[in-house]
BADO-726762 format. One record per residue (C-alpha): residue number from 1; residue in three letters; x, y, z. Coordinates in pm, 1 decimal. Layout:
REM residues N
<site num="NUM" residuo="ala" x="X" y="Y" z="Z"/>
...
//
This chain:
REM residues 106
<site num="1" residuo="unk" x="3964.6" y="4041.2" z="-5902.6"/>
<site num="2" residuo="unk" x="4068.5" y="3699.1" z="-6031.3"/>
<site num="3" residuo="unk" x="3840.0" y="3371.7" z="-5934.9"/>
<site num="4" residuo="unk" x="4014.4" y="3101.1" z="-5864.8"/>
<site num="5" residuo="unk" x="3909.0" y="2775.1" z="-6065.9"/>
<site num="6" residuo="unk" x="3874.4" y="2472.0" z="-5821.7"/>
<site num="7" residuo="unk" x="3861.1" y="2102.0" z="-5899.0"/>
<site num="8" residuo="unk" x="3512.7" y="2024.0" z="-6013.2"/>
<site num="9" residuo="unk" x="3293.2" y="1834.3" z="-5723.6"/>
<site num="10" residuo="unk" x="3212.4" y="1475.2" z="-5805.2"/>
<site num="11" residuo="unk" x="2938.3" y="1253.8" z="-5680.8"/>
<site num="12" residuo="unk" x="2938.8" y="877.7" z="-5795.5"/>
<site num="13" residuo="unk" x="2684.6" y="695.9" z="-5750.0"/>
<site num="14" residuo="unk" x="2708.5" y="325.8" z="-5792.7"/>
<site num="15" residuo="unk" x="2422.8" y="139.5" z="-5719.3"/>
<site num="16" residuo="unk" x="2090.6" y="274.8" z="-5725.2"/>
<site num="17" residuo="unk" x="1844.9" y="-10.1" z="-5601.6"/>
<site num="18" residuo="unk" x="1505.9" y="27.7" z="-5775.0"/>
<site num="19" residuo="unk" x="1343.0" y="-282.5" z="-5722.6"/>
<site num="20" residuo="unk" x="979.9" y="-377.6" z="-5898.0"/>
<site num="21" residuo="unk" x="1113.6" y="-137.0" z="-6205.0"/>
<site num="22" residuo="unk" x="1207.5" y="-247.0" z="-6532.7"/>
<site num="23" residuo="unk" x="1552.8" y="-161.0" z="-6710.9"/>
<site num="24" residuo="unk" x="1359.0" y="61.5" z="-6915.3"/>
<site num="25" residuo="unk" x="1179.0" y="249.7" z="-6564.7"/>
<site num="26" residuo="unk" x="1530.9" y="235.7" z="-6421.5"/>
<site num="27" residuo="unk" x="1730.4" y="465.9" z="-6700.2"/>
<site num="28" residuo="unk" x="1470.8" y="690.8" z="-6716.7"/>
<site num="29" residuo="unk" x="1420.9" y="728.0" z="-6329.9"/>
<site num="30" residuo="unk" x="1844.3" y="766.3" z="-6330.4"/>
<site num="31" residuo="unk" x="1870.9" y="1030.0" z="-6604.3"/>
<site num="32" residuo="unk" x="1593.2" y="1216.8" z="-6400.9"/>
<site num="33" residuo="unk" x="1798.0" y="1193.6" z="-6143.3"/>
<site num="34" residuo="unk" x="2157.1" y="1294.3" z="-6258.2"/>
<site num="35" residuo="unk" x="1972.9" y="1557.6" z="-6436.5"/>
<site num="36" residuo="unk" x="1783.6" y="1718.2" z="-6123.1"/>
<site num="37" residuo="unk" x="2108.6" y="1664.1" z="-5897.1"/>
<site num="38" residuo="unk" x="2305.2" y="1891.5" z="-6119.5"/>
<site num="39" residuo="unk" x="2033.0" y="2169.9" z="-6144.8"/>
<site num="40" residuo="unk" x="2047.1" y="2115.7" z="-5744.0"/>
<site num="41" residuo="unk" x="2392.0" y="2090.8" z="-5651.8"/>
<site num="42" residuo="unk" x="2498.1" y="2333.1" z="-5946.6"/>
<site num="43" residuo="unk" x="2494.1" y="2671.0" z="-5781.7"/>
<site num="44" residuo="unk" x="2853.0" y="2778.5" z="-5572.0"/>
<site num="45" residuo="unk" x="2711.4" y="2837.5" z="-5268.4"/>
<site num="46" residuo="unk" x="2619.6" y="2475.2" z="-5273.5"/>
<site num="47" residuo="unk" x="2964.4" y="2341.5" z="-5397.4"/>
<site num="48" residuo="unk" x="3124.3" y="2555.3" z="-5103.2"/>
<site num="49" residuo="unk" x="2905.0" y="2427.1" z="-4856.8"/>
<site num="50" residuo="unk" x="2932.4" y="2026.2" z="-4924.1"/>
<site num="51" residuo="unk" x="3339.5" y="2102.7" z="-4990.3"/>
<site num="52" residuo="unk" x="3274.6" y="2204.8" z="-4603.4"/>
<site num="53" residuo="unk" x="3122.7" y="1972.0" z="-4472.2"/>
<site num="54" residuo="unk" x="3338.4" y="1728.8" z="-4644.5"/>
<site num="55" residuo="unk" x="3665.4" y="1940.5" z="-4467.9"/>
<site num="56" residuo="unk" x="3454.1" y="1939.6" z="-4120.5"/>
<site num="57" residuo="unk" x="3427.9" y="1546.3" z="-4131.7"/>
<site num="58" residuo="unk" x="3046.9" y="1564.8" z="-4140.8"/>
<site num="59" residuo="unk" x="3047.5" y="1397.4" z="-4480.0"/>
<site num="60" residuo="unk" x="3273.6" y="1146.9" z="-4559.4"/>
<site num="61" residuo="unk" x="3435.3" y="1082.6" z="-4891.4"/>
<site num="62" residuo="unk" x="3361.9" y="751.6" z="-4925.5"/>
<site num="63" residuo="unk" x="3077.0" y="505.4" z="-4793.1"/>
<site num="64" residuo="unk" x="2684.6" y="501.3" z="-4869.5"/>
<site num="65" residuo="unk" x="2416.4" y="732.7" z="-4839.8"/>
<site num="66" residuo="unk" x="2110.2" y="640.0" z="-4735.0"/>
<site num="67" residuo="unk" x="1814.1" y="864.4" z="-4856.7"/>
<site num="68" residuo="unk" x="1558.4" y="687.0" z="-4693.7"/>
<site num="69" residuo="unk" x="1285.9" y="533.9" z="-4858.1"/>
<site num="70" residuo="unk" x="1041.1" y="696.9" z="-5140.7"/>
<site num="71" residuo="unk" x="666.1" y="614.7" z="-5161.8"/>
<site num="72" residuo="unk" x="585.3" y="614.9" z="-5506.7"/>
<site num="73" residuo="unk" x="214.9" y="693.8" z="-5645.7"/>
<site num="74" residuo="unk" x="25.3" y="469.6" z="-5852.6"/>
<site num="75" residuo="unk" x="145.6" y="530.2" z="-6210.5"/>
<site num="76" residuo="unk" x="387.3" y="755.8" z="-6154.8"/>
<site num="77" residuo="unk" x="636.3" y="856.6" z="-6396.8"/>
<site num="78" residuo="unk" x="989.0" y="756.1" z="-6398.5"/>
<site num="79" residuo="unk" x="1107.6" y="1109.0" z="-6458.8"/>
<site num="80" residuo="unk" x="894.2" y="1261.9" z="-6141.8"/>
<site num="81" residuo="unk" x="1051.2" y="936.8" z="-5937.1"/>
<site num="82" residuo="unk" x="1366.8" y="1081.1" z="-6041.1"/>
<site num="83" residuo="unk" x="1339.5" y="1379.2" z="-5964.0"/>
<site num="84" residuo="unk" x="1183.8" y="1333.3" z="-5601.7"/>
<site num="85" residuo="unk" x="1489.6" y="1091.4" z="-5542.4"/>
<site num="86" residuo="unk" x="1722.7" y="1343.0" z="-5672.9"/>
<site num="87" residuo="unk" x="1558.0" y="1607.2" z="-5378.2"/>
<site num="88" residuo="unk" x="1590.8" y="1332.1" z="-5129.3"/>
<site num="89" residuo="unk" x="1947.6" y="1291.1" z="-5197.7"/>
<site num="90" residuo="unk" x="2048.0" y="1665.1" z="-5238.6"/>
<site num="91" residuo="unk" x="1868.9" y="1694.1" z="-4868.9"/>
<site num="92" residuo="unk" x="2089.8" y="1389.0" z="-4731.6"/>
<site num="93" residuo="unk" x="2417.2" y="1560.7" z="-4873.4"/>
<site num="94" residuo="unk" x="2327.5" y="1905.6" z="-4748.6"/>
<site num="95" residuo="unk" x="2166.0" y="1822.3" z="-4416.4"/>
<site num="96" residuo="unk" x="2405.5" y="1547.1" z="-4273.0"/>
<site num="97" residuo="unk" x="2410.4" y="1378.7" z="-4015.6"/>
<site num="98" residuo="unk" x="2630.7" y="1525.9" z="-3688.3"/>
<site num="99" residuo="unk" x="2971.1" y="1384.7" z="-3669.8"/>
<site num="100" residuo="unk" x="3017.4" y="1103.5" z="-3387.5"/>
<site num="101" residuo="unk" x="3166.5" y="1231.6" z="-3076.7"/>
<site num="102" residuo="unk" x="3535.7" y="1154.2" z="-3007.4"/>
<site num="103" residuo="unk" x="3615.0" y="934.9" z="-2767.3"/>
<site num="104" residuo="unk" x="3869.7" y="1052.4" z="-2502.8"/>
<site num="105" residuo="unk" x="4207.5" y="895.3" z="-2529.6"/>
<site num="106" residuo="unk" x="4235.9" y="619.1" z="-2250.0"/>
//
């Protein structure tokens, strides 16, 4: 049995707000983060399930996600800041929120 090859699944993220970090905080806390979303998001059963959701309408292709906020402990490290935010992301795209209710046509 042949497997098909689909397009690869791509997540852009284009502005991370990290305020009270320095430059050097904030490229370590991203390539924590880039590097923990892949090890998350990397399996198929993943891929196939946010290409659903994405076909249902229950995550759009475009627009902002909002992972909440992140308490961060006194002298943590960028790469376990990273990290956590990477979870809290993966949990936003695989848990989102229910689509809005149509309205009926008037």
């Amino acid at each position: 049995m042949t497997r098909l090859r689909q397009a690869p699944l791509r997540l852009h993220i284009g502005t991370l707000a990290l305020p009270d970090m320095s430059p050097v905080q904030g490229e370590r806390i991203g390539a924590a983060l880039r590097q923990e979303l892949a090890r998350l998001l990397a399996s198929d059963a993943t891929i196939e399930r946010l290409r659903g959701s994405v076909a249902s309408g229950t995550l759009a292709t475009t627009g902002a996600l909002d992972a909440g906020s992140l308490r961060l402990a006194r002298n943590e490290r960028p790469e376990r800041t990273g990290r956590r935010l990477a979870q809290r992301l993966a949990q936003s795209l695989l848990m989102p929120a229910a689509p809005r209710p149509r309205r009926a046509p008037r």
